[in-house]
C-alpha positions as CSV (number, residue, x, y, z in Angstrom):
1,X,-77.3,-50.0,46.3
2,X,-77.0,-49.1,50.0
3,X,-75.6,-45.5,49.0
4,X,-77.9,-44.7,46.6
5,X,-81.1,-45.6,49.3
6,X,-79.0,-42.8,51.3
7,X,-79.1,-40.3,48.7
8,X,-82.0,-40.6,48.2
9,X,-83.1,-40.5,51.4
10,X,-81.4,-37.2,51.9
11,X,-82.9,-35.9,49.0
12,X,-86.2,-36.9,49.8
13,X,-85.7,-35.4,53.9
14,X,-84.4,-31.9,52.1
15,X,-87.1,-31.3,49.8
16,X,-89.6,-32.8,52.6
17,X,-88.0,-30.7,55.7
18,X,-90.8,-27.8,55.2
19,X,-93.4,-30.4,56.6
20,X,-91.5,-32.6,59.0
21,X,-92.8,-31.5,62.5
22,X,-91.3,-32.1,66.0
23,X,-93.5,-32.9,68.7
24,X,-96.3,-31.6,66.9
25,X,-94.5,-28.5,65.5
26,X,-93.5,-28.1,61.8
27,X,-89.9,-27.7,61.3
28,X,-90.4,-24.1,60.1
29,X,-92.0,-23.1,63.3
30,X,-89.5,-23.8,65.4
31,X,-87.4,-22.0,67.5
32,X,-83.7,-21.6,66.2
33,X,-82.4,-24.1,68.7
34,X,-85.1,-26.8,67.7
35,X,-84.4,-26.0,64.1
36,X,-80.5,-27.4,64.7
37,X,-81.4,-30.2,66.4
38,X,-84.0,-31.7,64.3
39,X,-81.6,-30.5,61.1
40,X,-78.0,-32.1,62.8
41,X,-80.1,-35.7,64.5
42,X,-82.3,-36.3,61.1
43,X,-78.9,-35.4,58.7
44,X,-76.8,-37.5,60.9
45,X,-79.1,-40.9,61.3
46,X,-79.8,-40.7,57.4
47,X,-75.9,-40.5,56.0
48,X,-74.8,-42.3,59.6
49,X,-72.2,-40.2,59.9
50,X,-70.5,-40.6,56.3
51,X,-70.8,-37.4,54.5
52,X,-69.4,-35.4,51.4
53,X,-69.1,-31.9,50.4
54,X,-72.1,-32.5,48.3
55,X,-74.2,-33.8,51.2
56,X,-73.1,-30.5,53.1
57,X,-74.3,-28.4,50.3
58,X,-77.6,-30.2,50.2
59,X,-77.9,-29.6,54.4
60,X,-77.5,-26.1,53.7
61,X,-80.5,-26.0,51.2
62,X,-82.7,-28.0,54.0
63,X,-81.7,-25.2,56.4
64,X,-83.2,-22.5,54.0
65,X,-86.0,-24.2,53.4
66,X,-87.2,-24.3,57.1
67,X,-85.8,-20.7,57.1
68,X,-82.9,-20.9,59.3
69,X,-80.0,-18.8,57.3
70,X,-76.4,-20.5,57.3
71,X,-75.1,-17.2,57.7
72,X,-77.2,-16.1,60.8
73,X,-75.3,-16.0,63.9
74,X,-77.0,-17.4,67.5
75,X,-75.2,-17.2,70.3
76,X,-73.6,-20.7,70.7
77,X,-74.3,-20.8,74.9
78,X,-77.6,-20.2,74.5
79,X,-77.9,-23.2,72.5
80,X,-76.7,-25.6,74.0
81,X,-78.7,-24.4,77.5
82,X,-81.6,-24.8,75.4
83,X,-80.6,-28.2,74.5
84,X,-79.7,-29.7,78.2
85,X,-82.7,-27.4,79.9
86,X,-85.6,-29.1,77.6
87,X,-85.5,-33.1,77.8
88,X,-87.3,-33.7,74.4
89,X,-84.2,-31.5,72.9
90,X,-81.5,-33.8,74.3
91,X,-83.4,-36.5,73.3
92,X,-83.8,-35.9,70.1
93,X,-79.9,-34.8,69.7
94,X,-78.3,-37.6,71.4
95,X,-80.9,-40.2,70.7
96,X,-81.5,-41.3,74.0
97,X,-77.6,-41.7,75.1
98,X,-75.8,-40.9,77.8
99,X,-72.0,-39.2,77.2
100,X,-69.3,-40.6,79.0
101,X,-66.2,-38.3,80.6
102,X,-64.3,-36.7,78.2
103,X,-60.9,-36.3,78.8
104,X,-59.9,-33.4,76.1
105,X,-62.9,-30.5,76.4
106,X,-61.6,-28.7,73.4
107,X,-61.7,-31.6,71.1
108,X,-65.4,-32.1,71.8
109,X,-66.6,-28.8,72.8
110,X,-70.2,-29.1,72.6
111,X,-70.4,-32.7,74.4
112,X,-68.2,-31.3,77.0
113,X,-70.6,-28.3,77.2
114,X,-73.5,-30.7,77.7
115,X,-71.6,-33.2,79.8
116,X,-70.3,-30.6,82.7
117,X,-74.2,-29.0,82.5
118,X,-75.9,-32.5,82.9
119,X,-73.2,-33.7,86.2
120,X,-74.0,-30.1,87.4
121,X,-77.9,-30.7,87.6
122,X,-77.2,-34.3,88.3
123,X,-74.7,-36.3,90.4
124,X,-73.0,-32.6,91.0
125,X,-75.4,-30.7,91.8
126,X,-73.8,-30.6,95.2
127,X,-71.5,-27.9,93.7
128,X,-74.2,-25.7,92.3
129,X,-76.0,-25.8,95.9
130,X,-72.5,-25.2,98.0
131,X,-71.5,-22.0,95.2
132,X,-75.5,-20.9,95.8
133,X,-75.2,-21.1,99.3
134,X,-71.9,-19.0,100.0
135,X,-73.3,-16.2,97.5
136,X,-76.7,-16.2,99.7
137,X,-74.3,-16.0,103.0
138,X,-72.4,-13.0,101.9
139,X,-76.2,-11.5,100.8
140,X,-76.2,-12.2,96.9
141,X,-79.2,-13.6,95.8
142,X,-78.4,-15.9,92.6
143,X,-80.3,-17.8,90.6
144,X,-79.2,-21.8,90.2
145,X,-79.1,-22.0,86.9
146,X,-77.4,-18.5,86.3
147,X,-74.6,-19.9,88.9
148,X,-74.5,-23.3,87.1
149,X,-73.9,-21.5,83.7
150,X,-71.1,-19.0,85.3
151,X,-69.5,-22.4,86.9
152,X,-69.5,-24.2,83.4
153,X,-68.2,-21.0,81.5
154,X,-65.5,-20.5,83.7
155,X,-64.4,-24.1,83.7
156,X,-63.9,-24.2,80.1
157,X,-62.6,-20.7,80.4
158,X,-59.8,-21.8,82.6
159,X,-59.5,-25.7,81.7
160,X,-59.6,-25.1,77.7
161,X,-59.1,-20.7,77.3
162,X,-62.9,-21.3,75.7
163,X,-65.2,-18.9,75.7
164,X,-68.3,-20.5,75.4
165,X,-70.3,-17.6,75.3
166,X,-69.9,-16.1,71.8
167,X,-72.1,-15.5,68.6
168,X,-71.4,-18.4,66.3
169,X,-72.9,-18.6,62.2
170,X,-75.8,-21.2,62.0
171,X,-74.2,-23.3,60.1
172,X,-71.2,-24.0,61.5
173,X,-73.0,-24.7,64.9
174,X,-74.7,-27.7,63.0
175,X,-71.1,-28.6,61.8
176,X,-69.6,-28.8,64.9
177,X,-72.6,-30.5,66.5
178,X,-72.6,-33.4,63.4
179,X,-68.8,-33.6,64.6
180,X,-69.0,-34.2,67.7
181,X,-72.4,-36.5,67.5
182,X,-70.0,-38.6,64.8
183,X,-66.8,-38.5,67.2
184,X,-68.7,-38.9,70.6
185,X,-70.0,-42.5,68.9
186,X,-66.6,-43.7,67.1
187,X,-65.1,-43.1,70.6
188,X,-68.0,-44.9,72.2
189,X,-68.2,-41.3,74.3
190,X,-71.9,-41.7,73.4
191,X,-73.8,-44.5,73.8
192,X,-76.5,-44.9,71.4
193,X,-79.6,-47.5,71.5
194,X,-78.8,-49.9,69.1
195,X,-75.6,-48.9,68.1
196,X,-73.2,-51.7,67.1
197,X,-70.1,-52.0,69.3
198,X,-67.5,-54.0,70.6
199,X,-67.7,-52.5,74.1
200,X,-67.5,-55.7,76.4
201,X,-70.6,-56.1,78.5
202,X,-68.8,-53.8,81.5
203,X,-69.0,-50.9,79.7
204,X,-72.4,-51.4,78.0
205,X,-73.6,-52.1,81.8
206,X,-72.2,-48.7,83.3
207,X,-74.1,-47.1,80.2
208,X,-77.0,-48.0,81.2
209,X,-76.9,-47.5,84.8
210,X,-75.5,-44.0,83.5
211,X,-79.0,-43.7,81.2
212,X,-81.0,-44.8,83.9
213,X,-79.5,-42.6,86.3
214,X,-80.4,-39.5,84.1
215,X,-84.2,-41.0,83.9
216,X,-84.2,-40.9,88.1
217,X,-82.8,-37.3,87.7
218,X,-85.1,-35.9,85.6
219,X,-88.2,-37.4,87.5
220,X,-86.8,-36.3,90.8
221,X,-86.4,-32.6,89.3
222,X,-90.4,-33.1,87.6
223,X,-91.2,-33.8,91.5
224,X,-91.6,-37.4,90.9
225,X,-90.2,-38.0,94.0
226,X,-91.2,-41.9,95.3
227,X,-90.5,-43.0,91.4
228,X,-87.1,-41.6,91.3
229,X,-85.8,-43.3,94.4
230,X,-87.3,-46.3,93.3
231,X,-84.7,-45.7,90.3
232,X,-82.0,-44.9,92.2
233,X,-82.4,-48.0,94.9
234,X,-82.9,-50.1,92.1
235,X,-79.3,-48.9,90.8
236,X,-77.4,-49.0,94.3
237,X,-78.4,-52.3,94.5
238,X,-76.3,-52.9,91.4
239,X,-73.5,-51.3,93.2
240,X,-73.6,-47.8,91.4
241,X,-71.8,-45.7,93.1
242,X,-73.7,-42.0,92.0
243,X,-77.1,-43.4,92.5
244,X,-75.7,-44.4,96.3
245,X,-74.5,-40.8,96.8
246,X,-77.5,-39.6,95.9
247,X,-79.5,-41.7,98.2
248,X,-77.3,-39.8,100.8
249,X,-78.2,-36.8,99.5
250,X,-82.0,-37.3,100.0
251,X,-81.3,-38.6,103.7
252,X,-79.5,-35.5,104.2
253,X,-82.1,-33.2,103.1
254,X,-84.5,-34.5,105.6
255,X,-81.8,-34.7,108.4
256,X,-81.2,-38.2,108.7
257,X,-77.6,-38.5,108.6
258,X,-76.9,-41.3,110.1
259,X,-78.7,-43.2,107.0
260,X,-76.9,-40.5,104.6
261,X,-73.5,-41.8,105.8
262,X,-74.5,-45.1,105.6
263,X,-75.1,-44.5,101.2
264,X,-72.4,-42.0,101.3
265,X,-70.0,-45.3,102.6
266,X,-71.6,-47.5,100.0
267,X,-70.7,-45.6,97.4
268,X,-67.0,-44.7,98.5
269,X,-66.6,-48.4,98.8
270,X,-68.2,-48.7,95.4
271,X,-65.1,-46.2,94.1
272,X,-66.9,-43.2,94.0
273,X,-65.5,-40.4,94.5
274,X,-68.1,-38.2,95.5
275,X,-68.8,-40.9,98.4
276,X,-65.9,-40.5,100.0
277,X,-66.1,-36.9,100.1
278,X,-70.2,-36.2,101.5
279,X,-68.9,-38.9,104.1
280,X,-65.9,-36.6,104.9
281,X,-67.5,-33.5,105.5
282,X,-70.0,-35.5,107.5
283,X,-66.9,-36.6,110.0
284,X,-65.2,-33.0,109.5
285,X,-68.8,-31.2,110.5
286,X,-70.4,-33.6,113.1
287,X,-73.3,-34.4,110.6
288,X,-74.8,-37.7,111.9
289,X,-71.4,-38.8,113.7
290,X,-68.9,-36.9,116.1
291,X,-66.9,-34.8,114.8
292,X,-63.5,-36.4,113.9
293,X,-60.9,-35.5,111.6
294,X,-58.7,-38.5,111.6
295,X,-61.3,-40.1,109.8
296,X,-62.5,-36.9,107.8
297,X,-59.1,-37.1,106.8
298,X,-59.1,-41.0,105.7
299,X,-62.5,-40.2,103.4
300,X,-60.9,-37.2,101.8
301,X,-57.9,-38.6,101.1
302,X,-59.9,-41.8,99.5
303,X,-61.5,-39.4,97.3
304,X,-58.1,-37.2,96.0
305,X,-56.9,-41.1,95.4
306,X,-59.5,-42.0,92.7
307,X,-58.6,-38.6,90.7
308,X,-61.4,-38.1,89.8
309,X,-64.1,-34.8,89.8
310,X,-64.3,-34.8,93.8
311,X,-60.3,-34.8,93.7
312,X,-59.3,-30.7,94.3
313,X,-62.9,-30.4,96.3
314,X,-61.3,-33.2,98.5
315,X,-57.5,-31.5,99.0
316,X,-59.5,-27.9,99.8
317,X,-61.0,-29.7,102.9
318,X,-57.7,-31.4,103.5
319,X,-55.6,-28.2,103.7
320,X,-58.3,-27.2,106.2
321,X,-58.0,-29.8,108.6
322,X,-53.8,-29.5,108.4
323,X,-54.4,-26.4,108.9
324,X,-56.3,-27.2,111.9
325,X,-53.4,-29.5,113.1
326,X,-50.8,-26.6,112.4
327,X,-49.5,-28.7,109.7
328,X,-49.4,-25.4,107.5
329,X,-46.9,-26.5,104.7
330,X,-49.1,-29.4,103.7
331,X,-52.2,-27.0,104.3
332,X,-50.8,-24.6,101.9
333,X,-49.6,-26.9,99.3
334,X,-53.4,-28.6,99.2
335,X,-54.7,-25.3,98.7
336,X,-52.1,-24.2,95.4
337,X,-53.3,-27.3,94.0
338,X,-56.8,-26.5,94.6
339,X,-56.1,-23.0,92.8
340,X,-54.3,-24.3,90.2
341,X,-57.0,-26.8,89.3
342,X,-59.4,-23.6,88.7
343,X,-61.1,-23.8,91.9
344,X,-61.2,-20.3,93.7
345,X,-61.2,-21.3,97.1
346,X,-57.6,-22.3,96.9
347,X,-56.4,-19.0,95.9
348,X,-58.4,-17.3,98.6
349,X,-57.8,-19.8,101.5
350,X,-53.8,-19.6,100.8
351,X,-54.5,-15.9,100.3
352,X,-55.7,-15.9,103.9
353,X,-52.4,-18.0,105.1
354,X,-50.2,-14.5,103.9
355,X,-53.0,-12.2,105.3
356,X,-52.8,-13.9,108.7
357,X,-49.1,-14.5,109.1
358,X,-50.8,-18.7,109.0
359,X,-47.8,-21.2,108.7
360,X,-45.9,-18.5,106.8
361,X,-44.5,-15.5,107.3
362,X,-47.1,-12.5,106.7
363,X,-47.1,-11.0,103.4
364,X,-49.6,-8.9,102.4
365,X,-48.2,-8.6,98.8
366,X,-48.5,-12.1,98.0
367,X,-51.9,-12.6,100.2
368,X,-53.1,-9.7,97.7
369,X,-51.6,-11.8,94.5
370,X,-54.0,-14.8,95.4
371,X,-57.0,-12.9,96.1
372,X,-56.6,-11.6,93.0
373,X,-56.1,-15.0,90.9
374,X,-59.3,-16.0,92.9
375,X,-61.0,-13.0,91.7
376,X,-59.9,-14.0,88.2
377,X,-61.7,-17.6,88.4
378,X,-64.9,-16.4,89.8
379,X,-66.3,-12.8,90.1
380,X,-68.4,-13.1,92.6
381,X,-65.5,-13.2,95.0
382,X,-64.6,-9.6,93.8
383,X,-67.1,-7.7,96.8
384,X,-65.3,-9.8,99.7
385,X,-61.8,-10.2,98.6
386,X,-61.4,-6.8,97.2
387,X,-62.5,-5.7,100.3
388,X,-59.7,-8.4,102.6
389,X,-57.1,-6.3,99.5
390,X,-58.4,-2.8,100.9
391,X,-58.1,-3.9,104.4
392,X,-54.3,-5.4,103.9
393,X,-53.6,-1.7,102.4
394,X,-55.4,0.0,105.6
395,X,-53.4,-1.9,107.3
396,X,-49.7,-0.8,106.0
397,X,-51.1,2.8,106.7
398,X,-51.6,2.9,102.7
399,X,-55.2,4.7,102.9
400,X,-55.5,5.9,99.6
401,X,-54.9,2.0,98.2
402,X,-57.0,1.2,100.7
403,X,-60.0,3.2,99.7
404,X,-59.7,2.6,96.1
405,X,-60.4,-1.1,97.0
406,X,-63.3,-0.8,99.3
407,X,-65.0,1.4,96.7
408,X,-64.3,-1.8,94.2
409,X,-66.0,-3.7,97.0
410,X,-68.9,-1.6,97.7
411,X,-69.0,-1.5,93.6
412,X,-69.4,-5.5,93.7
413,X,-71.8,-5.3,96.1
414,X,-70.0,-5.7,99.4
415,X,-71.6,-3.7,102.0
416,X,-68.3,-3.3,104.2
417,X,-66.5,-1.3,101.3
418,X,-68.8,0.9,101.7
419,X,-68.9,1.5,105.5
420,X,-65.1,1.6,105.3
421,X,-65.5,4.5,102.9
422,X,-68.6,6.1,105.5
423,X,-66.5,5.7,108.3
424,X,-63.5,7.1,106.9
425,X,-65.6,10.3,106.2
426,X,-67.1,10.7,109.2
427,X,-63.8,10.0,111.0
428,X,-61.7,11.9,108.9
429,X,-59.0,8.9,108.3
430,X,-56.9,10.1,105.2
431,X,-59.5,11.9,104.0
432,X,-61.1,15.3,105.3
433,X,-64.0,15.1,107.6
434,X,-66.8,15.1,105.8
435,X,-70.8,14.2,107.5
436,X,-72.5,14.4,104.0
437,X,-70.2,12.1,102.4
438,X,-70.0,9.7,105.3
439,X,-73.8,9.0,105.1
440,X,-73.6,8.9,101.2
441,X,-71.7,5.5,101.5
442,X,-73.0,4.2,104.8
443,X,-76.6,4.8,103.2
444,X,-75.1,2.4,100.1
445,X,-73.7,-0.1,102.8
446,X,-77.4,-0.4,104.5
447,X,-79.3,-0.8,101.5
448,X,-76.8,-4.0,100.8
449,X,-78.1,-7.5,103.3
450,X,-75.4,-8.7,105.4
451,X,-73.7,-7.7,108.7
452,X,-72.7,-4.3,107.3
453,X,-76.4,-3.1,107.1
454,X,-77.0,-3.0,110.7
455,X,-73.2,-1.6,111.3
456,X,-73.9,1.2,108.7
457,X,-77.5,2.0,110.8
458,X,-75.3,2.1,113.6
459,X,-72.7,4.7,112.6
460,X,-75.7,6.8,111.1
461,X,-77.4,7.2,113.7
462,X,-74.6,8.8,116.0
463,X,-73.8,11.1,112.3
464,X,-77.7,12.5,113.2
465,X,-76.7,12.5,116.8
466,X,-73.6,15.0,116.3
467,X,-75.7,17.0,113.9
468,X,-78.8,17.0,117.1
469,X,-81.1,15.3,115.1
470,X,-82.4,12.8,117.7
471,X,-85.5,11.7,116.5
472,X,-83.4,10.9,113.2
473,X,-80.9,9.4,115.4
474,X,-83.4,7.1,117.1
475,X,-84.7,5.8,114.1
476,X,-81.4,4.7,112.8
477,X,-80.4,3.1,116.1
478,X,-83.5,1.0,116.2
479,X,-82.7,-0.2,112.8
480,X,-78.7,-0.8,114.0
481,X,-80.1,-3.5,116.4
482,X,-77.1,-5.1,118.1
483,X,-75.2,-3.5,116.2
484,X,-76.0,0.0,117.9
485,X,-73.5,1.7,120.0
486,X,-74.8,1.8,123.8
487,X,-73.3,5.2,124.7
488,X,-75.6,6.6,121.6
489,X,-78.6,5.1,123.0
490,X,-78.0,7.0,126.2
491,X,-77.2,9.9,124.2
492,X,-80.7,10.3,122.6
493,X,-82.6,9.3,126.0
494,X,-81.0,11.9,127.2
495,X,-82.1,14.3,124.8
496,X,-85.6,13.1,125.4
497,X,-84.7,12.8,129.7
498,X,-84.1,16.7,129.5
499,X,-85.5,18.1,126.4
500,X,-82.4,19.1,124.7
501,X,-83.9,19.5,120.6
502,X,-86.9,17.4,121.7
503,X,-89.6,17.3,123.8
504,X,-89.4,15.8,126.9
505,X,-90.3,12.5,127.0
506,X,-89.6,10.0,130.0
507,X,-91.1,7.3,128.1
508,X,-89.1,7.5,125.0
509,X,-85.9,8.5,127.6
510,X,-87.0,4.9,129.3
511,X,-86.9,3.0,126.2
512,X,-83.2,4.3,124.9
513,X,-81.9,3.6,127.9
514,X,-83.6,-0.2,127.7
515,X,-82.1,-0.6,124.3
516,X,-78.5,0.6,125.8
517,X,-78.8,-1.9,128.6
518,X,-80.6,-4.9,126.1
519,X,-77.2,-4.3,123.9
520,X,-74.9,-5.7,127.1
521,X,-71.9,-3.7,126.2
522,X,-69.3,-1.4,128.5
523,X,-71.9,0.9,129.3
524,X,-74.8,-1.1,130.3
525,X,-74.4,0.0,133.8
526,X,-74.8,3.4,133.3
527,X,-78.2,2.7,131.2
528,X,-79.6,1.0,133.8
529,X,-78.3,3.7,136.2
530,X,-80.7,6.0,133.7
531,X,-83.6,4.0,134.2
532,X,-83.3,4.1,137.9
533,X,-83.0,7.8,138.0
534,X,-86.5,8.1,135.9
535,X,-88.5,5.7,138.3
536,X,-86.8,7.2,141.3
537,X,-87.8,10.9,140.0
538,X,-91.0,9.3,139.4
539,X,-91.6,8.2,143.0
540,X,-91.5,4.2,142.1
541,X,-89.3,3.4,144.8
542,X,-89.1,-0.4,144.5
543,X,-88.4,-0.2,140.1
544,X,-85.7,2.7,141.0
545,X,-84.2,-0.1,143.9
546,X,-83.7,-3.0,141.2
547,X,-82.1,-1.0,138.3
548,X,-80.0,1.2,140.6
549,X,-79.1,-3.0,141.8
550,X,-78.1,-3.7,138.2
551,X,-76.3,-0.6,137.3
552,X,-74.6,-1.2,140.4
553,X,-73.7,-5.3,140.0
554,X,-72.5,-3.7,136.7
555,X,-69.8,-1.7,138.0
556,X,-70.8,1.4,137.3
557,X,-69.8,4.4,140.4
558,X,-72.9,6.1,140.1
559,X,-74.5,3.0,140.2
560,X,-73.3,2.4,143.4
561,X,-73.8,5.6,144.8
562,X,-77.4,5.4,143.8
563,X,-77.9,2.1,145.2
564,X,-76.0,3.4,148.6
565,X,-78.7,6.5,149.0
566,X,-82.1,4.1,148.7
567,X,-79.9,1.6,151.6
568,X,-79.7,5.2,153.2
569,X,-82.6,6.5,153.0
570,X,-84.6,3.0,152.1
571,X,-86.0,3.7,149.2
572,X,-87.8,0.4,148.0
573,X,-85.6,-1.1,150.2
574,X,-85.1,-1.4,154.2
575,X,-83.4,1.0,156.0
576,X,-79.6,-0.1,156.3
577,X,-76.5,2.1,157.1
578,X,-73.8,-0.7,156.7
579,X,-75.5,-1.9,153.3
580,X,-75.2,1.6,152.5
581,X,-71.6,2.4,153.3
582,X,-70.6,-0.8,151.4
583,X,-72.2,0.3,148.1
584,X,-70.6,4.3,148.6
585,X,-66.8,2.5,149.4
586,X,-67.6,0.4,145.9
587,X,-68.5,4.0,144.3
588,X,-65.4,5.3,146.0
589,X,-62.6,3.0,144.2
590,X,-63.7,4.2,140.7
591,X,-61.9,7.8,141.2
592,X,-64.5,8.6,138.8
593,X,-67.1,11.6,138.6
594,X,-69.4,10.3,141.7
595,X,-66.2,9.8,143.8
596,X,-66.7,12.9,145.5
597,X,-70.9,12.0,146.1
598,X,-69.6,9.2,147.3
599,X,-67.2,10.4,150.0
600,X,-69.1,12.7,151.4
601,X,-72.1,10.3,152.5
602,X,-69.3,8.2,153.7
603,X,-68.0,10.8,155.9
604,X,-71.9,11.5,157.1
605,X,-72.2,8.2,158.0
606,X,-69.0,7.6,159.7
């Protein structure tokens, strides 16, 4: 009797499918995602996950009918973002359940799919912001979700050799969903409202703290701020380790650490991972405590003990700290096991142990074989560590290596690749000299954000300087900012001092030589030396007296000899011969180009 209520419940669902709606939307009107859905949740609640070929035959009908063909192909990714992204499709698929860790990925590939996306925008989220933030640091802009996806593809990618992001047939999407909806229940992976178990009251507990913790998630995302930390309180107080955490979290964002450590202990002592960890880097950074790394150590090694997700983030941040002691063979070892758990960092970080000669001998051959396996789990690495490959090939003289690798730098969007390639140009390393090709790449190198921009404004502005272009030159200094080059500074106030391809201009002269003297390098004396000389041939005295002071205090000979002719002849200062003769012996011991000024004033005055 019970199996023929079933078929004819199925019978009566495929021929009525056309006018079922979902939230207020027939069937037929949906979008392909929403069609699998509804088509997997209502086929699987009605045979309960006890089907035959027959049954099969009869779903694909029903997915005709709400014209979704069998054959079509979707792109199986895109699905199940859809599915995670929009509530009411989760919902609906898992019917209200939570999924539990799965140990073997490929078994259930779609639950694991949703499972790593939900802990990404969830309890993990703390990796999506950290991966965000380094991309934003080296000046790619990324959006969260787009770095969530690339995290999640890559993960299954490495862990499984999955690739998730692949044109799958219709049908046997829904086959593989009703699979793992069927499996993720008979392995009480899923925990479904009123399914029957035998689960002892532990489990049914942590599944719906797990449930409840998704509800505080996804009204904390909807900006429902006060309710979802009402939710989460509610579940530390049960001892619940990831609503704890994320207590800490929200202290954090609003600076109070001291409260965020307190919630990041609670929940290490609860056996969470993740605890231990935020309450590590808190000791390891200062944040809310001082700075100590014997306990850093203690909370990161708390969290590699529980093995579980915070495990190789935890031995990353150990091999730092050893490395920090000198302790270099346990720093390395941390950071093989780091990149042989998937995670890029520990390529690169024992890829900059062979670069730097750190606890090992230096070997830029295998420094350069774990950039690359870095590379390999996560391409956004490729624009900085092709770049550290070019510089260990510069650095064995092997130029033409070299320089294929900064251009696969500059290519993936690293702005230094392409300086190296400018500067080699206009320097004429390993390559001929070559202006035009110089300011091709150094104008690629500017247009990327990061440190190289101002570097590339730098070195174009002294290419326009060689080629007397000095209003061009001046331009691309001011953009340079610190990064400028003092002696090109005085180069173009000089041209507008005297005239040479400009008109004269004191004012403009004035304000190069500022710039040169603001920047604080090796030639700041002479700049201010400059400056002097304009007020001085300007007749103010007492401006020409304190810069000819600061070129002198800056140890520049002319400087001195300056400052010794206004104690001569007391310009903006008093009359005074021994002042005078001091400031002219000063100018003496340079053996530079005002030595001989210098001497003969002495020998007037003596």
């Amino acid at each position: 009797m019970e199996k023929m209520e079933r078929n004819i419940n199925l019978l009566t669902w495929q021929n009525s499918i056309e006018y079922l709606d979902f939230q207020g939307e027939d069937y037929a009107y949906l979008d392909t995602p929403s069609k699998i859905v509804c088509l997997v949740r209502d086929f699987f609640d009605i045979t309960k996950g006890n089907w035959n070929v027959s049954d099969l035959l009869l779903l694909k009908t029903a997915m005709t009918s709400i014209d979704l063909k069998p054959k079509d192909k979707v792109n199986y990714l895109t699905v199940m973002l859809e599915i995670n992204d929009t509530p009411a499709l989760q919902e609906k698929l898992l019917g209200g359940a939570s999924i539990k860790a799965i140990e073997e990925s490929s078994c259930l590939l779609s639950l694991s799919v949703l499972k790593k996306l939900m802990d990404l925008d969830d309890e993990n989220f703390y990796i999506v912001d950290t991966v965000s933030d380094y991309l934003v640091d080296q000046g790619i802009q990324a959006d969260r979700k787009d770095v969530r996806n690339n995290l999640v593809i890559r993960y299954l990618k490495t862990k499984e050799g999955v690739n998730i992001d692949t044109q799958v047939e219709c049908y046997d999407l829904v086959l593989d969903l009703l699979y793992n909806i069927n499996q993720g229940q008979e392995e009480n992976i899923l925990y479904l409202p009123g399914m029957e178990t035998e689960m002892i009251d532990e489990s049914a507990i942590k599944s719906s703290m797990e449930f409840t913790m998704k509800e505080a998630e996804t009204l904390y995302q909807q900006g429902k701020i006060e309710e979802a930390k009402t939710k989460f309180k509610e579940l530390a107080n049960q001892d619940y380790g990831p609503a704890m955490k994320r207590l800490g979290d929200l202290c954090q964002a609003t600076e109070d650490f001291v409260l965020a450590n307190q919630w990041y202990e609670k929940a290490g002592e609860a056996d969470y991972d993740w605890g231990w960890y935020c309450l590590g880097d808190a000791f390891m950074y200062g944040k809310g405590v001082t700075s100590d790394y014997e306990i850093a150590v203690q909370c990161f090694q708390n969290a590699y003990d529980l093995d579980g997700e915070a495990k190789e983030h935890a031995a990353g941040c150990l091999g730092l700290i050893y490395q920090k002691y000198e302790n270099y063979d346990a720093a390395n070892a941390y950071f093989a096991e780091v990149g042989e758990a998937g995670i890029p960092f520990g390529w690169k970080n024992l890829g900059d142990s062979y670069y730097n000669g750190t606890g090992v001998e230096q070997n830029y051959k295998k420094a350069r074989e774990y950039y690359q396996k870095a590379i390999d789990l996560d391409e956004s690495t490729k624009g900085e560590l092709t770049k550290i490959i070019g510089d260990t090939y510069k650095s064995q003289k092997n130029l033409e290596q070299a320089y294929i690798y900064f251009q696969k730098a500059g290519e993936a969007g690293n702005g230094w690749g392409w300086y190296e390639l400018g500067d080699a140009y206009f320097e004429g390393k390993g390559v001929e000299e070559n202006y035009d090709k110089a300011r091709e790449y150094l104008l690629k190198a500017y247009d990327l954000e990061g440190d190289s921009k101002n570097y590339a404004a730098g070195l174009l502005g002294i290419i326009s300087l060689y080629q007397d272009e000095y209003e061009q030159a001046e331009k691309w200094l001011q953009k340079a900012e610190k990064a400028a080059c003092d002696w090109a500074w005085i180069e173009v106030g000089e041209a507008y001092h005297i005239g040479n391809g400009v008109e004269i201009d004191y004012k403009k002269a004035q304000k190069c030589y500022q710039n040169a003297y603001n920047l604080g390098k090796k030639n700041k004396g002479e700049a201010a030396d400059r400056i002097g000389i304009i007020y001085f041939d300007n007749k103010s005295y007492d401006n020409a007296y304190k810069w000819f002071k600061k070129s002198a205090e800056a140890d520049f000979d002319f400087g001195w000899k300056h400052l010794g002719d206004a104690y001569y002849k007391g310009y903006g200062v008093g009359r005074d011969y021994e002042e005078a003769i001091e400031c002219y012996e000063k100018g003496l011991r340079h053996y530079g180009k005002a030595y001989d000024l210098c001497k003969k004033m002495l020998d007037r005055l003596y």
